[in-house]
Phi, psi and omega in degrees: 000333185303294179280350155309316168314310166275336167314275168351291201280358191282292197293352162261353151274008185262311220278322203286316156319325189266309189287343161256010155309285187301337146295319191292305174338293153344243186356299190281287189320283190291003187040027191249172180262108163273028189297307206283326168321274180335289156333317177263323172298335175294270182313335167331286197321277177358275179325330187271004181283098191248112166253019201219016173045073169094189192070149184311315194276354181247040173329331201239326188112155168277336167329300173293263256297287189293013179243027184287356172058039192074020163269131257248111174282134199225298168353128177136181189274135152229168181224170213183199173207122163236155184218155186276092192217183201100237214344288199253008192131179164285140166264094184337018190020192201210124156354111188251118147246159174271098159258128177260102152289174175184140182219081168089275239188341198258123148250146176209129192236155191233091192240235168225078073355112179298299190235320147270155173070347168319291196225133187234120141244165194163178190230180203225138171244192202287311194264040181066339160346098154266184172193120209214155178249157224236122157307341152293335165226358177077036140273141191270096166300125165256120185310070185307326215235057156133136166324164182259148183241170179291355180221032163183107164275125164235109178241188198207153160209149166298182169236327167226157179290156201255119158233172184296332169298323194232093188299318198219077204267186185293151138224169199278150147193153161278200153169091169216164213226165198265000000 
């Protein structure tokens, strides 16, 4: 088991090494910040890192999952809503579904969003924290308005940064359940 354990870390200095190569490329071509590209091909590689051999549901290994130390298992199908709210009012959202993947601490939310909020990673603690970066703009979503349960997400992102001219500017939420 000793080597496997080093295998694993041989290959996440790999991944880590690869990724900031793929940053710098990032960079240069699109002149954009290649953190979140770079970041999200890191978690894939990463992610494909299997001891329990394969299937939708073991993505991550079962291995993480049970050594998660009380962090709230979230995987699995959900449904759901986002809406919009601040600026001119609430925007009546629209129907959200999910699929969550989790390896520990490890997240991925998948949803039918067109565009913002489509894919979020990011990681979940002992106390439903999540934090998580939306692939579509490298923005960071947060359980702002409560923890996360094994049967209720509620995430949040501004839409514009909260300043003193704008206090209370829109914001996005998910909010979805099991």
């Amino acid at each position: 088991m000793e080597r496997a354990g080093s295998i694993h870390g041989c290959f996440l200095s790999t991944c880590v090494n690869k990724m900031i190569g793929l940053r710098n490329t990032f960079e240069m071509k699109s002149g954009r910040n290649g953190y979140v590209p770079a970041l999200m091909l890191l978690f894939l590689l990463c992610s494909s890192c299997s001891d329990s051999g394969g299937g939708e549901d073991s993505e991550f290994g079962e291995s993480s999952a049970s050594s998660s130390g009380g962090i709230p298992q979230v995987k699995g199908a959900w449904t759901g809503h986002y809406v919009v709210y601040g600026g001119s009012g609430a925007f009546d959202g629209q129907p959200v579904t999910a699929k969550i993947k989790q390896g520990g601490d490890a997240v991925v939310i998948n949803t039918n969003l067109p565009t913002i909020g489509r894919m979020l990673t990011g990681t979940i603690n002992s106390h439903g924290e999540m934090t998580l970066t939306d692939a579509y703009d490298g923005e960071v979503w947060t359980t702002l308005y409560g923890s996360a349960t094994s049967d209720l997400i509620r995430i949040a992102d501004f839409l514009v940064a909260p300043s003193v001219e704008n206090p209370d500017p829109p914001i996005a939420v998910i909010e979805l359940r099991k």
